[in-house]
N, C-alpha and C positions, 0 to 999 in steps of 0.2 A: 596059452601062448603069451609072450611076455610083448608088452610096448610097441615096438613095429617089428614083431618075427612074422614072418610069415610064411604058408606050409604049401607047398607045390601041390597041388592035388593031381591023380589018375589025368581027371577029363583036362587039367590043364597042360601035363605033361604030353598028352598026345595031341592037343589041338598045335602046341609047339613043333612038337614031330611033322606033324603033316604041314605045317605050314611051311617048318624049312623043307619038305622034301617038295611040293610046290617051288619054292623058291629058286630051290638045284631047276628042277626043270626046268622053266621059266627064262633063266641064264643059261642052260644048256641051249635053249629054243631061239633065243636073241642073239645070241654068240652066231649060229649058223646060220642064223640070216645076211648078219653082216659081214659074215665070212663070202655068202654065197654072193653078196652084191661084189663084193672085193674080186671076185672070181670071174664076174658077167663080165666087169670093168673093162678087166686082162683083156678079157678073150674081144670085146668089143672094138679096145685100143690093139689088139693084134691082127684083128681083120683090116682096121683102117692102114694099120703099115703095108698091110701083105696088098692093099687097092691101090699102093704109094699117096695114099692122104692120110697121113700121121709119119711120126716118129717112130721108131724103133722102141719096144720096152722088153724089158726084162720081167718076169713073172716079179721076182725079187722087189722090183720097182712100185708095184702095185698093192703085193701081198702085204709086204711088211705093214706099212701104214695100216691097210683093212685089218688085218688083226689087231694090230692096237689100236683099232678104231671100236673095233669087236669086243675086244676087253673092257674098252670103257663104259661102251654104250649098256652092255650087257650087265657089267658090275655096277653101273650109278641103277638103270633101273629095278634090279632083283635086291642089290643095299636096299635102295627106298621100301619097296614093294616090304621088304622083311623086317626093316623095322617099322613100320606102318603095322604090322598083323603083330610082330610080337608088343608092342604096345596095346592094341589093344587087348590081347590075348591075355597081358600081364593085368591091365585094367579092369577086364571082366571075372578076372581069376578076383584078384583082391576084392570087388564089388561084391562075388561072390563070399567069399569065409568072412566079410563083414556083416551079411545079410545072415550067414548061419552064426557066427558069435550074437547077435541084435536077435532072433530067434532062441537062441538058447534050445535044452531040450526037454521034452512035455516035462509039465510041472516045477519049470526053473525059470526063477525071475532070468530076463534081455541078461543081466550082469553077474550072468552064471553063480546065483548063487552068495555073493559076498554082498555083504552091508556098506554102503554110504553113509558116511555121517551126515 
C-alpha cells in the first residue's frame, strides 16, 4: 500500500453496516417518541377544551411543531451517535492494518521486506 492508502477490510465493512443499520433504528425509535409525545399533547389540550379549561386546537396546531421537533431531536441524536461509531470504527480499522503492515508476514522484516539506508 502506498503512503496513506488505505484498504476497507470484510470485519470493517460490516461493523460499518451494522452500525448504520443501529443508527436507522435508533432515529426510527426517537422519531416516534416524539411523535407520540406530540400526540398525548393534542389529545390532553383536546380534553381540557372539551372541560371548557383550554382553548380550542387544531391537531395541525400541535402536530406540525412535534414533527419537527421529532426530526431534530431524532437526527441531532442518531448524526452524533453515527458519527461517534464510524470514527471509531474507522480508527480501529487503521489501528488494525497498521498493527498487520508492523507485523509483516512469517519470516519478513516490520518493513516488508525493503532495505533502509
Amino acid at each position: 500500500m502506498a503512503g496513506g492508502e488505505r484498504r476497507i477490510t470484510r470485519g470493517i465493512a460490516i461493523a460499518g453496516a451494522v452500525w448504520l443499520g443501529l443508527c436507522f433504528v435508533l432515529w426510527n425509535v426517537i422519531f416516534d417518541r416524539e411523535v407520540q409525545r406530540a400526540e398525548k399533547q393534542y389529545v390532553e389540550r383536546q380534553d381540557l377544551h372539551e372541560q371548557a379549561r383550554g382553548p380550542a386546537v387544531t391537531i395541525d396546531e400541535v402536530m406540525r411543531p412535534g414533527v419537527r421537533r421529532a426530526l431534530k431531536v431524532a437526527s441531532g441524536w442518531s448524526g452524533a451517535v453515527t458519527a461517534v461509531g464510524l470514527v471509531i470504527i474507522g480508527y480501529a480499522g487503521g489501528r488494525r492494518l497498521r498493527d498487520n503492515r508492523n507485523r509483516g508476514t512469517p519470516g519478513e522484516s516490520p518493513t516488508h521486506g525493503r532495505h533502509h539506508p
